[in-house]
N, C-alpha and C positions, 0 to 999 in steps of 0.2 A: 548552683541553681536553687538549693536550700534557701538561701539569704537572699536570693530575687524572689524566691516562693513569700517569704514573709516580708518583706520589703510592699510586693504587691497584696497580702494581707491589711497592713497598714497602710495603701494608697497613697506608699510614695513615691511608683515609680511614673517617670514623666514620657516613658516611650511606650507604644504597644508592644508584649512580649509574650510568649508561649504560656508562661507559667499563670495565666489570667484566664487562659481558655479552662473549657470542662473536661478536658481528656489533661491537664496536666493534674486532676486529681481521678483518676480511675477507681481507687479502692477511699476514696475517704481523704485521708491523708496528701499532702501531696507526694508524688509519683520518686521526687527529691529526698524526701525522709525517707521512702521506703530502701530507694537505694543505697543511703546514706548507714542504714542496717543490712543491706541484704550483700554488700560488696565485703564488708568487714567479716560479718557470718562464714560465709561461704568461703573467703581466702582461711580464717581459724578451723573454720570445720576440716577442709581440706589437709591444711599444716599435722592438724592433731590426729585428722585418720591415716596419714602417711607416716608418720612419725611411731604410732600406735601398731602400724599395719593390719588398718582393719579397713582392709579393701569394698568390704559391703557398705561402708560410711561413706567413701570414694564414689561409689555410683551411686549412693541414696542422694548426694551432691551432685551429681550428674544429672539425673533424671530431675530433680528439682529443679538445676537452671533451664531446664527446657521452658518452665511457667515463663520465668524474665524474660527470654528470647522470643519467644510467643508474645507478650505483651509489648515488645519493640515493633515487631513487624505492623502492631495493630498502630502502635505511635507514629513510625516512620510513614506509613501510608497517610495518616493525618497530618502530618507535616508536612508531607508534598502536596495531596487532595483538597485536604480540609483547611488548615489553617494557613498556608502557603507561606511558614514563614521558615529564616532562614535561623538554623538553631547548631553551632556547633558544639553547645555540650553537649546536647540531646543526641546527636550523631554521634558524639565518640561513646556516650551511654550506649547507643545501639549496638554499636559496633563492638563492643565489651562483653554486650550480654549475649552475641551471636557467635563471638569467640572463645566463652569463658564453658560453652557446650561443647564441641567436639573435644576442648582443652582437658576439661574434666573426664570424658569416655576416657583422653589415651592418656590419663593418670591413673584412670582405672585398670587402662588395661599393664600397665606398666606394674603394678602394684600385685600381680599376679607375677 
């Protein structure tokens, strides 16, 4: 989605697609970049505080993918509501970041 993000930067894509709307850029950036840092982050944070066993690093990652998961539901409503288009990276994104919360509580709690 990063390289459709900038593809429709430079106006060269020939279909209508998500990443053109205004909610495919929520914080500035597109939505694509941020992921493109916040998936790598969060799987190294995790590795290093499990690895470390520093369990409070574990849930500081925890409670922070709650933001991501949080900003899906607000995307995934758009996708059905607002933009009504059909988007399966943006779904498996969703679906990632709604998974990647409980995933992280019970490596939390595991880490105890």
């Amino acid at each position: 989605m990063l390289a459709k993000s900038r593809r429709a930067e430079r106006g060269e894509l020939t279909e209508p697609s998500v990443v053109e709307s205004p909610r495919a850029r929520l914080f500035g950036p597109p939505n694509a970049l941020l992921g493109a840092f916040y998936y790598p982050a969060a799987a190294l944070g995790v590795w290093f505080a499990w690895a470390l066993h520093l369990p409070w690093l574990v849930l500081a990652i925890a409670i922070v993918s709650i933001g991501p998961a949080v900003v899906s539901l607000v995307l995934a409503y758009s996708l059905l509501f607002v933009t009504r288009r059909a988007c399966p990276y943006c779904w498996t994104a969703h679906a990632t970041n709604w998974l990647l919360v409980p995933l992280f509580f019970w490596l939390y709690n595991l880490s105890y």
